[in-house]
Residue frames as a rotation matrix with the C-alpha (Angstrom) as fourth column:
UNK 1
0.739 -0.235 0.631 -14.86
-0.212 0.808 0.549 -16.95
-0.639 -0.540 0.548 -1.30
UNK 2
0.512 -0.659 -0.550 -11.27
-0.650 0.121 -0.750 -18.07
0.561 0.742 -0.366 -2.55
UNK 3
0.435 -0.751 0.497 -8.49
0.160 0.608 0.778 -20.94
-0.886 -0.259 0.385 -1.87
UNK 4
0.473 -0.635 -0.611 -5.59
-0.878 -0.285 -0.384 -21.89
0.070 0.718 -0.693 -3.13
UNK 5
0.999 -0.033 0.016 -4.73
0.030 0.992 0.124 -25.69
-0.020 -0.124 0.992 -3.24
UNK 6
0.317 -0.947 -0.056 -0.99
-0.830 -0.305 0.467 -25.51
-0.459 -0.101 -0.883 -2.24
UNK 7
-0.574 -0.815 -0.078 0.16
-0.743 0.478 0.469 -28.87
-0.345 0.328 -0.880 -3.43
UNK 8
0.573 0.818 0.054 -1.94
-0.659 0.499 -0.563 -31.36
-0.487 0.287 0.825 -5.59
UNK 9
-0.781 -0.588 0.210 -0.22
-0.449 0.763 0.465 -34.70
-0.434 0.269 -0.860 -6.09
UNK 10
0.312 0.618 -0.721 -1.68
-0.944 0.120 -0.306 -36.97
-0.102 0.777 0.621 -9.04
UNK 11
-0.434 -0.650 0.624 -0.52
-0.490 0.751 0.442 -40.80
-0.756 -0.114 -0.644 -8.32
UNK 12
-0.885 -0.462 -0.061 0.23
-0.380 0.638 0.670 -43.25
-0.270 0.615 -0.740 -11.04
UNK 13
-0.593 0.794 0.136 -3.27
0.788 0.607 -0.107 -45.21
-0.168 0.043 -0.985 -10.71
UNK 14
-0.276 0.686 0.673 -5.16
0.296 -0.605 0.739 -41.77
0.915 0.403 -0.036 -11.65
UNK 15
0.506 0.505 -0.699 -5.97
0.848 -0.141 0.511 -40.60
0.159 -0.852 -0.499 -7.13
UNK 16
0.008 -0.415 0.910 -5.03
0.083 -0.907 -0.414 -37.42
0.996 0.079 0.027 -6.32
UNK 17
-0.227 -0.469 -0.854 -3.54
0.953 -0.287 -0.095 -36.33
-0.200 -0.835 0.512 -2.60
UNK 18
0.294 0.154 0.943 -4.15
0.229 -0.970 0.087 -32.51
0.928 0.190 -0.320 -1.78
UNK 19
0.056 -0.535 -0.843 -2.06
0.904 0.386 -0.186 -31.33
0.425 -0.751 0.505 0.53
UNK 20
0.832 0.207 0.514 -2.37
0.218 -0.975 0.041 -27.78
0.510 0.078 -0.857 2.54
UNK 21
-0.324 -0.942 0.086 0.65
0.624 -0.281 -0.730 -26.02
0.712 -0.182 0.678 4.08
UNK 22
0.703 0.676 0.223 0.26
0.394 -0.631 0.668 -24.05
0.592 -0.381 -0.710 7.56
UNK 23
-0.350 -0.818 0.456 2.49
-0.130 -0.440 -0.888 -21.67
0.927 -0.371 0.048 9.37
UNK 24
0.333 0.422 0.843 1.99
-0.851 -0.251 0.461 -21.51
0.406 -0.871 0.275 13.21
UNK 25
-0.486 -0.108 0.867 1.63
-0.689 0.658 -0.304 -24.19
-0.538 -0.745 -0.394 15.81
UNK 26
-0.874 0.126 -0.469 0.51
-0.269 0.679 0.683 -27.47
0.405 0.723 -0.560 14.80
UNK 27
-0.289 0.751 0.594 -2.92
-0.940 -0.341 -0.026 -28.72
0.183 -0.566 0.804 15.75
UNK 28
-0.906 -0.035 0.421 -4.51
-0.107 0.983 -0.148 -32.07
-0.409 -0.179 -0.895 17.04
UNK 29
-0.927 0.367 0.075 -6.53
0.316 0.660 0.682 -34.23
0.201 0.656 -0.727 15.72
UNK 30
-0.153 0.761 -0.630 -9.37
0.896 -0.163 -0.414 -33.86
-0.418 -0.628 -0.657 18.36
UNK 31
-0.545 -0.173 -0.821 -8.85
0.011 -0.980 0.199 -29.82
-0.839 0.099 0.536 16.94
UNK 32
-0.784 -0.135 -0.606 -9.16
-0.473 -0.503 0.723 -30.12
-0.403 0.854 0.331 13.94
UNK 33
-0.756 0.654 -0.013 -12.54
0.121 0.159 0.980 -32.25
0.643 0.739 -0.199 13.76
UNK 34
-0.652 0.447 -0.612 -14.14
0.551 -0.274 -0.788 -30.94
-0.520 -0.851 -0.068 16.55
UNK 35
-0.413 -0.072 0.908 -17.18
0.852 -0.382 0.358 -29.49
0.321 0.921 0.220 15.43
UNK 36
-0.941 -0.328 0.078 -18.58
0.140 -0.592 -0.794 -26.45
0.307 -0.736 0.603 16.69
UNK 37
-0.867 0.460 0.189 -21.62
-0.050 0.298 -0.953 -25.46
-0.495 -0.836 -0.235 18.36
UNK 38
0.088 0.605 -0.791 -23.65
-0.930 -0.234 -0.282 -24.83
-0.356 0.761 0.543 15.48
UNK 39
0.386 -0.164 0.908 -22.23
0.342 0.939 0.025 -28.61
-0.857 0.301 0.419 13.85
UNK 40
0.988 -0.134 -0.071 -20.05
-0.068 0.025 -0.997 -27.14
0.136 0.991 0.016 11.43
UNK 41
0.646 -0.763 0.021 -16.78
0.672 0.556 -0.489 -27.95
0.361 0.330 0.872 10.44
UNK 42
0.147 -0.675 -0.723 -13.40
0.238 -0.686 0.688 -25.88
-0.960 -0.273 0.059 11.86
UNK 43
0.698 0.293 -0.653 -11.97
-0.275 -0.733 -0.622 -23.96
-0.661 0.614 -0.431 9.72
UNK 44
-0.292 -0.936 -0.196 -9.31
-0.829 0.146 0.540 -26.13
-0.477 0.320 -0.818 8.81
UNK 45
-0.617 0.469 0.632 -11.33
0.258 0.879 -0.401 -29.04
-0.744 -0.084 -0.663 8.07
UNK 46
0.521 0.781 0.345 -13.32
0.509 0.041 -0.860 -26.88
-0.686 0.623 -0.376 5.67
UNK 47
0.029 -0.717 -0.696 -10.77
-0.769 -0.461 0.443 -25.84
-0.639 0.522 -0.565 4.05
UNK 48
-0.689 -0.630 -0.359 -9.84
-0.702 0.455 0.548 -29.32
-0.182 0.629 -0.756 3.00
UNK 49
-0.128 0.867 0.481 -13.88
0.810 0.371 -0.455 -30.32
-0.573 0.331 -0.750 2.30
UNK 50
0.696 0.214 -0.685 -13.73
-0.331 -0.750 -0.572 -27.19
-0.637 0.625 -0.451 0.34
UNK 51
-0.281 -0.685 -0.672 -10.78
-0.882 -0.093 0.463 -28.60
-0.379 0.723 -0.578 -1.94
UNK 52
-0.878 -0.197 0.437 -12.11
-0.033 0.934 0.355 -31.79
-0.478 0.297 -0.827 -2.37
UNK 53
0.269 0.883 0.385 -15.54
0.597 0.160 -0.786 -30.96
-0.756 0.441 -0.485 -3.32
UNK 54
0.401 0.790 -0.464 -13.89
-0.427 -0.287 -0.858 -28.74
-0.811 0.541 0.222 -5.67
UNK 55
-0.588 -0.703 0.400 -11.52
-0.602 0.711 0.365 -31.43
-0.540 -0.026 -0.841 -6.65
UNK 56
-0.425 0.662 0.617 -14.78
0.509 0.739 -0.442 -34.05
-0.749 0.126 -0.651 -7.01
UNK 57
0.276 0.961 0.005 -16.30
0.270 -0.073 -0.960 -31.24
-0.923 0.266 -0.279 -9.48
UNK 58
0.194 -0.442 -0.876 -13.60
-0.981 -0.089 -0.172 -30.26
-0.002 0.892 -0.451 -11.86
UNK 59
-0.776 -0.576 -0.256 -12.58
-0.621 0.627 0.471 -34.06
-0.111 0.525 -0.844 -12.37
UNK 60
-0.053 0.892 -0.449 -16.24
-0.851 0.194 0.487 -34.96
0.522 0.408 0.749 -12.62
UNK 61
0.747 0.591 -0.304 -16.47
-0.337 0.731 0.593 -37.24
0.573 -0.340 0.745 -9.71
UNK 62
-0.222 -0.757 -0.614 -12.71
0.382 0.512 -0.769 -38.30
0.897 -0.405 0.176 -8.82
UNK 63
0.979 0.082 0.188 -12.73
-0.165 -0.229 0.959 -38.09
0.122 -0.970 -0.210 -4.70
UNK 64
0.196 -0.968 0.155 -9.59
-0.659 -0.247 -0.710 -37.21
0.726 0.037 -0.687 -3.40
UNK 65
0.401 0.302 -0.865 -7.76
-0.083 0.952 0.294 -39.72
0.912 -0.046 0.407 -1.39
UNK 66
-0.144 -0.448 -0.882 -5.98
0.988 -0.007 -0.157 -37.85
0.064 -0.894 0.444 1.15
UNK 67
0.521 0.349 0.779 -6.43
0.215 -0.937 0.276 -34.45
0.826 0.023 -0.563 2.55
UNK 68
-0.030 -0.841 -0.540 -3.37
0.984 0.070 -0.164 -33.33
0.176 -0.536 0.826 4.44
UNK 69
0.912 -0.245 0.329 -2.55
-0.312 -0.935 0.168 -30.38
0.267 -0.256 -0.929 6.59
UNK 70
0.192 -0.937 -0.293 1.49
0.867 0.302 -0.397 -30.04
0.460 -0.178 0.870 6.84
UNK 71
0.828 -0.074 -0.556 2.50
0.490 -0.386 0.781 -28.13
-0.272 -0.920 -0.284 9.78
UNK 72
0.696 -0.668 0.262 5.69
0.150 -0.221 -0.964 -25.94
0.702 0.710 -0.054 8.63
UNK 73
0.395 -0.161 0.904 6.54
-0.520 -0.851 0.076 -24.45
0.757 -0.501 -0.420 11.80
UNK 74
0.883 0.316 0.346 6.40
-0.468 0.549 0.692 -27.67
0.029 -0.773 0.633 13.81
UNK 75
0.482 -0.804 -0.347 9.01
-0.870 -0.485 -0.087 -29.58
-0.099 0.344 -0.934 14.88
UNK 76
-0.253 -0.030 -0.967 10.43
-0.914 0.335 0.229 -32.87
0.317 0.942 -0.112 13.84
UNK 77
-0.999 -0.020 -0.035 9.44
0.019 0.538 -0.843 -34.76
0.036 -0.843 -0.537 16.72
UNK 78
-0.754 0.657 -0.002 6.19
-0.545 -0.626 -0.558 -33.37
-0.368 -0.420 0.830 16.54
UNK 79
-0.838 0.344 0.424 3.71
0.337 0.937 -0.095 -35.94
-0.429 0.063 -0.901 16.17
UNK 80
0.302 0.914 0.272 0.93
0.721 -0.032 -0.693 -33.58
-0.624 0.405 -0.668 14.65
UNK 81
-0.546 -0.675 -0.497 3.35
-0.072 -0.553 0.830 -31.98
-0.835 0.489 0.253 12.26
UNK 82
-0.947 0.093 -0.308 1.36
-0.280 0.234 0.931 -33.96
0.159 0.968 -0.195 9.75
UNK 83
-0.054 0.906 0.419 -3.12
-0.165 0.406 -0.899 -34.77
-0.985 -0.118 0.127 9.32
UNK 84
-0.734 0.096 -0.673 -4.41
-0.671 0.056 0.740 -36.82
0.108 0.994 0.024 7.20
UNK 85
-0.176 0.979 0.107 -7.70
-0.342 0.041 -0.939 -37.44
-0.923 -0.202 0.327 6.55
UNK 86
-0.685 0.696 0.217 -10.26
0.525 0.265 0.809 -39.09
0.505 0.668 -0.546 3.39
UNK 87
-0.650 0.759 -0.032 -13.26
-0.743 -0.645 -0.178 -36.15
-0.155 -0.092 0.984 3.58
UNK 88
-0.825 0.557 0.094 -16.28
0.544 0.828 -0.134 -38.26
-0.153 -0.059 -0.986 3.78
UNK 89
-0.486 0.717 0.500 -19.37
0.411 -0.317 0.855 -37.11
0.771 0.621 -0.140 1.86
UNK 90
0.383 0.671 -0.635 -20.71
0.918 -0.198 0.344 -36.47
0.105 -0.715 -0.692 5.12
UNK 91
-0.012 -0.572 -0.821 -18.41
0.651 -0.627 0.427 -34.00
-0.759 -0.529 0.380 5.57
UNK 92
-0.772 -0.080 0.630 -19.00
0.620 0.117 0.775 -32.57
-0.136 0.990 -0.041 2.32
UNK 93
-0.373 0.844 0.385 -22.42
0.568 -0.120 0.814 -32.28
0.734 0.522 -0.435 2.69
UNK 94
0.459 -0.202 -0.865 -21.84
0.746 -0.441 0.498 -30.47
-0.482 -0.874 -0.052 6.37
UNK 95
-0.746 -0.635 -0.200 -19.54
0.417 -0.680 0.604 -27.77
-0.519 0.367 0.772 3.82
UNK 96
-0.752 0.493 0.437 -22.31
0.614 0.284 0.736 -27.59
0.239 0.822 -0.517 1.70
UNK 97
0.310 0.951 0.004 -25.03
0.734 -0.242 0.634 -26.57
0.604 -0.194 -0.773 4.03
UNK 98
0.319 -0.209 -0.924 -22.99
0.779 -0.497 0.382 -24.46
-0.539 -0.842 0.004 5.74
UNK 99
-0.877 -0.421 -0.232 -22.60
0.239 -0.801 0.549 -22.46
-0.416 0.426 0.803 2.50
UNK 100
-0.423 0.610 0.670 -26.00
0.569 -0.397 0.720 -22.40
0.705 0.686 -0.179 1.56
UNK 101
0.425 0.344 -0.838 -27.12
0.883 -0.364 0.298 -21.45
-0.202 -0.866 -0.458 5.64
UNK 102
-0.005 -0.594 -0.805 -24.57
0.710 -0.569 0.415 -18.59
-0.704 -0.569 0.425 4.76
UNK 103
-0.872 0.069 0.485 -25.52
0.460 -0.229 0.858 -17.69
0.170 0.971 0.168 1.72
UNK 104
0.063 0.987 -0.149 -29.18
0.776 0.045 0.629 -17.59
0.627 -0.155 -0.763 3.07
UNK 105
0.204 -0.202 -0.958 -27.61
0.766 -0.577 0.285 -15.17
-0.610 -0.792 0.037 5.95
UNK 106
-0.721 -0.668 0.183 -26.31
0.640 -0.542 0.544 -12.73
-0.265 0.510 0.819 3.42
UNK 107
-0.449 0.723 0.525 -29.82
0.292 -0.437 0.851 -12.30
0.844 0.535 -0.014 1.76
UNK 108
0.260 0.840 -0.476 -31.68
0.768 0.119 0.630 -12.33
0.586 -0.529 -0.614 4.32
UNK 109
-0.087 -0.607 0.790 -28.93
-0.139 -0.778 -0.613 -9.39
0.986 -0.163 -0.017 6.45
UNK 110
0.738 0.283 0.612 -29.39
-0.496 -0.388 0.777 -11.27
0.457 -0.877 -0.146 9.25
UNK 111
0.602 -0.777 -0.185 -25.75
0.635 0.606 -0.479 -12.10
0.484 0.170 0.858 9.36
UNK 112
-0.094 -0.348 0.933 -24.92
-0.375 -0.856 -0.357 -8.66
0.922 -0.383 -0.050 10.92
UNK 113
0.247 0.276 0.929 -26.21
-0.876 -0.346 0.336 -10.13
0.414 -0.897 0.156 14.39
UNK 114
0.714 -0.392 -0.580 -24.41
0.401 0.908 -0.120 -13.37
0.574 -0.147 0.806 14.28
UNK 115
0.816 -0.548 0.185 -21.31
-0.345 -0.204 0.916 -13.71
-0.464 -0.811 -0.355 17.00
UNK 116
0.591 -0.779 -0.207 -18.08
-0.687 -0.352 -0.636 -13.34
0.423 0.518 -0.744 15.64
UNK 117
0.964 -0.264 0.012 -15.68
0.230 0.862 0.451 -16.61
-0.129 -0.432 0.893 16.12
UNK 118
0.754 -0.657 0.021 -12.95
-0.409 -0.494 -0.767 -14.47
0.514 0.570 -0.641 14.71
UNK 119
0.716 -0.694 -0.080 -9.05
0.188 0.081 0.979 -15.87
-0.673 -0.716 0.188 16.19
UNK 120
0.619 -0.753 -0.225 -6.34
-0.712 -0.416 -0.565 -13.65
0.332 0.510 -0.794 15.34
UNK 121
0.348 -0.681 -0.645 -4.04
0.798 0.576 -0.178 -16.67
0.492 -0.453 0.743 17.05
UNK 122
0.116 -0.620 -0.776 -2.46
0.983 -0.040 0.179 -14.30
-0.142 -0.784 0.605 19.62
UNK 123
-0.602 -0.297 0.741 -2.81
0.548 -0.829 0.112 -11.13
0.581 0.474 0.662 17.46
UNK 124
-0.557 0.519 -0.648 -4.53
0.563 -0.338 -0.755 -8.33
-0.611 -0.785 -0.104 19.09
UNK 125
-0.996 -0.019 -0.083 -6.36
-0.061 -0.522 0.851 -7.37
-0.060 0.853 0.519 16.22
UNK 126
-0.125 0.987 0.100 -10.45
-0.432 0.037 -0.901 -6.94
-0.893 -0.156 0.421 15.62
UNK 127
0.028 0.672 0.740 -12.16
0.706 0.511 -0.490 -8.89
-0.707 0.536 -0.460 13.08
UNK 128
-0.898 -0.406 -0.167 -11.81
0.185 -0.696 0.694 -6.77
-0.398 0.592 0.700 9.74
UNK 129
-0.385 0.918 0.093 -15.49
0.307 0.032 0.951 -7.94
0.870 0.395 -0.294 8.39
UNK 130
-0.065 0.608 -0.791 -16.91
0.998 0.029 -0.060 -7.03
-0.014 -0.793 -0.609 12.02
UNK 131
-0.252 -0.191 -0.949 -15.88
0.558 -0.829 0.019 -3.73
-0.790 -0.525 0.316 10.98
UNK 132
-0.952 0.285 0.115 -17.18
0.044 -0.244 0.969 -3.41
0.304 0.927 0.220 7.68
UNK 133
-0.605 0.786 0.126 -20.39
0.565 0.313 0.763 -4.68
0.561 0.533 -0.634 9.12
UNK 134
-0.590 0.042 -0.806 -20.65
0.570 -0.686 -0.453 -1.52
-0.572 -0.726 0.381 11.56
UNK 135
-0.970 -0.081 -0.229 -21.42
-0.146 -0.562 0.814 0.19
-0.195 0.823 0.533 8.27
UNK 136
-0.346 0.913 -0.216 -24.72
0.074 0.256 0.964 -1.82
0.935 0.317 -0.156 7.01
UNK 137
-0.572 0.092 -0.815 -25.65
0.805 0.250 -0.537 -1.57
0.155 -0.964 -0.218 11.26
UNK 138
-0.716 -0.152 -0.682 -26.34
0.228 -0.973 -0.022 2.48
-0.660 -0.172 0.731 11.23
């Protein structure tokens, strides 16, 4: 597991903004917190409950105060160029168990027979890890 926190903004009073950057089409609200059938978070949405929790653990406690996705691609009219959100511990704790449920899949190898949510956005491409996990299948 890895991120990169494109833009972390530190305001005057000591709150911190985290802001992600996305190429493509912008998405809507309703999108982005939809969760899915299982009740976990999209993948954009954990993204930015993954920066704040780890936000909340290197500054020992600070909670970020926005969590922003900035559309590049979109245009200036576009009205969902820009989300912001405040992660709520719930959400958090929805990131949380969904890494330990996965974590628990790993050991356990029954993670091979899970369905694949994979979206290439428009690409015609196959899941790269669906093909690795042909390998541990055999």
């Amino acid at each position: 597991m890895y991120g990169k926190l494109d833009l972390t903004e530190r305001l005057q009073n000591g709150d911190v903004n985290i802001t992600d950057f996305k190429t493509g089409s912008s998405k809507t609200k309703n999108i982005i917190e939809k969760l899915d059938e299982e009740g976990r978070l999209s993948s954009h949405l954990r993204q930015l409950a993954m920066y704040s929790y780890l936000v909340f653990g290197a500054e020992k406690g600070k909670e970020v105060l926005a969590s922003r996705l900035f559309y590049l691609e979109a245009s200036k009219d576009d009205k969902n160029a820009l989300y912001s959100t405040h992660i709520s511990k719930e959400q958090i704790n929805l990131l949380v168990k969904d890494i330990e449920d996965y974590d628990q899949l790993l050991k356990s190898g029954s993670w091979i027979g899970r369905p694949c949510n994979y979206n290439s956005y428009g690409k015609n491409t196959v899941c790269e890890y669906c093909k690795m996990a042909e390998i541990y299948k055999n």
